[in-house]
N, C-alpha and C positions, 0 to 999 in steps of 0.2 A: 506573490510571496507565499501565498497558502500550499499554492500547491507546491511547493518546492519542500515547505517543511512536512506535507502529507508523503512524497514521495521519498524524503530522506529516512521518515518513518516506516514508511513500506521494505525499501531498502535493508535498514536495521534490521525491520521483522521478519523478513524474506530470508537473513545468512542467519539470525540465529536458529528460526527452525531448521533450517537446513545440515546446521551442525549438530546441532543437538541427537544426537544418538537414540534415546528412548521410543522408540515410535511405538503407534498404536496408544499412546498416551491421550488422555484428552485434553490434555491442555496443550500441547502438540495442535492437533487440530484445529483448536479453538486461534491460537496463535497464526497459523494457516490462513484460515479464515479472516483475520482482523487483518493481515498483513494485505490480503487478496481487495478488500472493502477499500484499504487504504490507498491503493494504484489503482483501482478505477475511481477511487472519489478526486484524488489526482489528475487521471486522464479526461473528467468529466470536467474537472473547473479551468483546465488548462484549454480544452475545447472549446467553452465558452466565454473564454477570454479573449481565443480567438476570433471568434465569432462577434464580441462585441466591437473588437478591433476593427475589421471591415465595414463594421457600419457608419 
């Protein structure tokens, strides 16, 4: 369940920098960045969910 709402968050945060027009901003970036943490903190706990599933 976490990871689904990490990744719907990544998501969100992934289109709106995307649209958002101002670049070289820093909160642009900063936005970037949190979007980017949030899809591998996603891919990380979706892994090991896997992982504890096979055992």
């Amino acid at each position: 369940m976490m990871q689904l709402v990490l990744a719907a968050l990544f998501t969100v945060l992934f289109f709106v920098w995307l649209i958002l027009p101002l670049p070289g901003q820093v909160y642009l970036k900063l936005l970037g960045m949190l979007g980017s943490a949030l899809g591998v903190t996603s891919m990380v706990l979706s892994y090991r969910a896997e992982e504890k599933n096979k055992k």
